[in-house]
N, C-alpha and C positions, 0 to 999 in steps of 0.2 A: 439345131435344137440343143445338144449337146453344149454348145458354146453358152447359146441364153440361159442356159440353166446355170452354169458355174457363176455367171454375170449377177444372176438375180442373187444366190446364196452370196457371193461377196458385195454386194449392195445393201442385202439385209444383213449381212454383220457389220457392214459403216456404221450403218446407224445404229446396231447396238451398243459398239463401241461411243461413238458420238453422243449415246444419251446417259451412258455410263459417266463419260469425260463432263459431261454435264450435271449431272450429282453430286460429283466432287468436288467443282466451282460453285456451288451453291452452298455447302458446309460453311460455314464462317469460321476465320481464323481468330484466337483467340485475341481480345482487346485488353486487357489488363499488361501492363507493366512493373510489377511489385517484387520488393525483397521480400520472402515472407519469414526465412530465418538467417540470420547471419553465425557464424560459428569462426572459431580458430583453433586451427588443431597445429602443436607443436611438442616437441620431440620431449621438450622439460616442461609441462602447464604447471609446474609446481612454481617456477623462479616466475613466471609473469601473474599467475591469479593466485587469491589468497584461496577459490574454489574451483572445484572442479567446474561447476555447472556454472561459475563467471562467464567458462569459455563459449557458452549460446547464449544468441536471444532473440528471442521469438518475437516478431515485428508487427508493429498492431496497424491496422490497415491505413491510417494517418499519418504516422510516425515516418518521416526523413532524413532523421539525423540519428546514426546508430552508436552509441556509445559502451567500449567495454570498460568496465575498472580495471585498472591491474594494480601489482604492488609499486612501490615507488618507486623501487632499484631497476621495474622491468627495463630490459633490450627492447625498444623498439622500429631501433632502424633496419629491419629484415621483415616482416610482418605479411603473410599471406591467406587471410581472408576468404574465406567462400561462404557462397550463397546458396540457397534454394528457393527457386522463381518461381513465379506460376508460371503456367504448361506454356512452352513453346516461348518463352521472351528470352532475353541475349542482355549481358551487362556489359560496359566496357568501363576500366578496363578489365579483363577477365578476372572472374571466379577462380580464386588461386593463384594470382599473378603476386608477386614479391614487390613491396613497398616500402620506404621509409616514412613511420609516420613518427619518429623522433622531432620531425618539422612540422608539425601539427597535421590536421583530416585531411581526408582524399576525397577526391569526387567521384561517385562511380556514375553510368546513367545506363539505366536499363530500357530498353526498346520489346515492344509486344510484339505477339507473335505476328498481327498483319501488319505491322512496320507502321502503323497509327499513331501510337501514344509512349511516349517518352516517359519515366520519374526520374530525379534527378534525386539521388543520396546521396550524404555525407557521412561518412566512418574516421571514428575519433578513437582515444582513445587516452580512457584519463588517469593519471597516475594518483592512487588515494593516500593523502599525507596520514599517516600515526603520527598524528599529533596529542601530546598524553597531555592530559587538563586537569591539575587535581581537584577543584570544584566545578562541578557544572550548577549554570544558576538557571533558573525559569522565572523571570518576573509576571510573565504577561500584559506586558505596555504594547505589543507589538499585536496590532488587531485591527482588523475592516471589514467590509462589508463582501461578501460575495459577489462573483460577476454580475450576478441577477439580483441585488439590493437585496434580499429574504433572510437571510441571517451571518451572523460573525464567523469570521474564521481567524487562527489564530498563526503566527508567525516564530519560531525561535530563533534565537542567535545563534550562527556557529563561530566554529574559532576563528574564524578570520573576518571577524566584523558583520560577515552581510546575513542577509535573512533566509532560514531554511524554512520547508514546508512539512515538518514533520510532525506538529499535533494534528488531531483529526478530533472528531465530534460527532454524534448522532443528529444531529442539527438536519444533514442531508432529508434524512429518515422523514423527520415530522414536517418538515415541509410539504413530503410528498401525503401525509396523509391528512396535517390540514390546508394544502393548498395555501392559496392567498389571502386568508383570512386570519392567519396571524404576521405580526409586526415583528421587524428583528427583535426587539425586546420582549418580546412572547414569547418567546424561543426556550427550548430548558438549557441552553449553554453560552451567555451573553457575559459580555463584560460589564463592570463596575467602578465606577471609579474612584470611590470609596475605600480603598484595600489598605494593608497594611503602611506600605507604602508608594502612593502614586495606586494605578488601575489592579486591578485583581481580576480573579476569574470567580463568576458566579452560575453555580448549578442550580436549576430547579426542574423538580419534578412536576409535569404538565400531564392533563389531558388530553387526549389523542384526538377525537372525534369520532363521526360515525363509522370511518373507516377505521380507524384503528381498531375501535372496539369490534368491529364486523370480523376483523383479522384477529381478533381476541388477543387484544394489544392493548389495551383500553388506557396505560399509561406510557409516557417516555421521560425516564430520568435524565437529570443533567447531567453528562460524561465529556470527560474531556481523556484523551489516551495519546500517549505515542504510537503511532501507526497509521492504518489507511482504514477508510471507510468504505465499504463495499455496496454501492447505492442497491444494485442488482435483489440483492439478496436482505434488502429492507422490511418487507413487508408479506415474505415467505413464509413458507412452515420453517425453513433454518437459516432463522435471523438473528439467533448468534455466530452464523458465518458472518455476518454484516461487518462485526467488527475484528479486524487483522492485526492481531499486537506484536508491538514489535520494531525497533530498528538494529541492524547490526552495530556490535558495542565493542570495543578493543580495550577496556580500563576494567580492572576490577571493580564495584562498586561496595562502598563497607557500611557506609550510614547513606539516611533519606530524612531530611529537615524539611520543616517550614510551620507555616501558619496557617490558622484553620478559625472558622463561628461554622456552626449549624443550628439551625433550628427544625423539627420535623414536625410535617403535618397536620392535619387535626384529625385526618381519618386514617387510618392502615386500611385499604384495600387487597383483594387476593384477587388473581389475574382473573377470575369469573365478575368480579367487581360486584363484592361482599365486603363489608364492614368487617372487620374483626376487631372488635373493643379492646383484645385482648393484648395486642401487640402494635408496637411506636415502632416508628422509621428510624435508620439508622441511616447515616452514609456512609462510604468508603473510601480510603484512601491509602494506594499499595504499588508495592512495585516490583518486577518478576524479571532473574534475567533465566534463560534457556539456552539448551542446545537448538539451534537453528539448520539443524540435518541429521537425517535418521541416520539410524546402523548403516542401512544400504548406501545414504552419501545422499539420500531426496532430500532435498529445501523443505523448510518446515517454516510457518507460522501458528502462532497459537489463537483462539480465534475466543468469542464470550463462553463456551462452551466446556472449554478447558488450560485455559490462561491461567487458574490454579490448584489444576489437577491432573495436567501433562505430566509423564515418567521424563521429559526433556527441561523440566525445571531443574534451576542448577540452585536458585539463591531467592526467596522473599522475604522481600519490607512491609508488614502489611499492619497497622494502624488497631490496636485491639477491639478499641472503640470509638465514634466520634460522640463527645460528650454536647449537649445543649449547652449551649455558650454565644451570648450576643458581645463579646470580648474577644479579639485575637488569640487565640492560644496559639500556645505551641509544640508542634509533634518533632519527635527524635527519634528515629527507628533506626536499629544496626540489620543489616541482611542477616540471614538465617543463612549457611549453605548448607546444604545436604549432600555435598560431596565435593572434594581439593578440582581449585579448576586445574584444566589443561593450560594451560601461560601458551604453548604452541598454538593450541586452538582459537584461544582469546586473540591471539597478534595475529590471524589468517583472518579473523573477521567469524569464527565459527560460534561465534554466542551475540544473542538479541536479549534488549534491555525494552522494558514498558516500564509506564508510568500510568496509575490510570486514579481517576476521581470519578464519583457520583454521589448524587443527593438520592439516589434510594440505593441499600447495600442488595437488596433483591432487583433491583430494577432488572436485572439480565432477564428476569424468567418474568417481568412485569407485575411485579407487586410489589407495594408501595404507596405512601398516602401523597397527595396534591399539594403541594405548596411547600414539600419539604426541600431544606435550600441548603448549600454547600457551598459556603467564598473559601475560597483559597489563594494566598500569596508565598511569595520569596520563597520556593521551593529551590533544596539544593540536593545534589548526589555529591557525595565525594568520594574519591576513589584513591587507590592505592597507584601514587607517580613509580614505570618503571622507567629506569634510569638506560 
């Protein structure tokens, strides 16, 4: 009896082991394969980034091809690299492993945690030329259609010939609130071809629709900005986050040229969309460089909110007034500074330049009359060449 009884307690702990060991076979192992931050940490991050926070970048769930800026002089042939993965995946070759990427990108390929699903990165690593430009020019020739036919977007030139992607537009915005019912040329930021010389850029102020106005948006001016447009944040209560000013600038900038016609309106609207007899549209035309990182060394953009009312403004061009003019005129504006730049800071990349235009000088806070228009061409910055 003695015997069957130990029998039956070690029979009925098999099986609780057994059903235990069966629980944990049923867990599923993670299936994801993803970099989600890459970083590099080295002993001098001063000689390889012109920032500190260069050295991370936080990896968007698409993105396969990881790329750091460095300075042009960086060391690249020692370079080691690390990641952080989702839970339980494996990179080869390892996370911290010494590289030369003097001979251009590496392959790395990360494996999930149930040895399912493979991605396959590419880490590069590109040397940024200070190249000093004493005029920067903006024609606006260089323009098409969005992936999806619904409105223009616009192309500049950099210094070396080919086409960068760094004007942006509200364009995104009213698409989303009148849908498919208006034409690229409905749009409040199309081109013209018309202009000074060759195509131009033309703003108008549009009506929004039912949504907009539901959104107590009831208008959207024509803008055109150096920076990014934040689709997300389009049609929210903080929709001048929408727009991101801003690219990093290495040139002092001292004047802001070009050519300008306006005409405003026939009604001034207030964002409740009330008449006021009392006051004519104006538009805007200015341009802002900043500090582009706090005290503490945080990345800054400045955004419709405070693009010219940041304590991180260093310098603006801003247009006193645009006069009613069916004639090219012409504007000349010297930068205002409000304090001697840092030259160290300028050559690290730590100051951002905008450029911005609109056919309502309120449009940010949405008021403004319909049909008020803004061309602008041959706009130029020129800056002070350091040798």
């Amino acid at each position: 009896m003695k015997f069957r009884c130990i029998l039956l307690k070690g029979t009925l702990l098999g099986v609780m082991l057994m059903s235990l060991v069966s629980c944990f076979k049923e867990e599923p192992l993670n299936a994801e394969a993803d970099i989600e931050q890459a970083q590099l940490i080295v002993d001098n991050p001063d000689a390889l980034f012109y920032n500190a926070t260069d050295a991370t970048i936080d990896v968007l769930s698409d993105q396969t091809t990881i790329t750091f800026d460095v300075r042009a002089s960086a060391d690249l042939t020692a370079l080691a690299p690390t990641f952080r993965l989702t839970e339980g995946a494996t990179v080869n070759p390892a996370s911290g492993s010494v590289h030369d990427f003097s001979q251009g990108p590496v392959t790395y390929v990360v494996t999930s945690q149930d040895g399912r699903t493979q991605r396959t990165y590419t880490i590069a690593f590109r040397r940024v030329s200070h190249t000093v430009t004493e005029v920067l020019e903006f024609n606006f020739e260089h323009y098409e259609l969005n992936s999806t036919g619904h409105y223009y977007i616009w192309h500049n030139t950099l210094p070396d010939g080919s086409l960068g992607n760094d004007w942006a537009s509200g364009n995104p915005g009213f698409k989303q609130s009148k849908g498919k019912s208006a034409k690229p040329e409905d749009y409040p930021t199309t081109p013209d071809p018309n202009g000074f010389d060759g195509a131009c850029l033309k703003l108008t102020t549009r009506e929004t629709g039912a949504l907009g106005k539901s959104a107590n948006m009831p208008i959207a001016a024509g803008n055109m900005f150096l920076g990014q447009f934040d689709m997300s944040k389009a049609l929210v209560e903080k929709a001048m986050k929408a727009t991101r000013f801003g690219l990093p600038f290495v040139q002092k900038p001292v004047k802001f040229t070009g050519y300008y016609k306006y005409k405003p309106g026939p009604e001034f609207m207030d964002k409740n969309w009330n008449v006021d007899p009392t006051r004519v549209d104006a538009g805007d035309i200015y341009s802002v460089l900043y500090r582009n990182h706090d005290k503490d060394g945080n990345a800054v953009v400045l955004f419709g909110d405070n693009v010219l009312s940041s304590d991180l403004i260093v310098a603006v061009a801003r247009i006193p007034k645009t006069e009613t003019t069916s004639e090219w005129t012409p504007f000349e504006l010297e930068y205002q500074y409000k304090e001697e730049l840092d030259m160290e800071l300028l050559a690290n990349r730590g100051y951002s330049l905008t450029i911005v235009f609109s056919s309502s000088i309120k449009g940010a806070t949405f008021e403004g009359a319909i049909g008020s228009e803004l061309m602008v061409d041959k706009v130029r910055v020129y800056t002070e060449k350091e040798e």
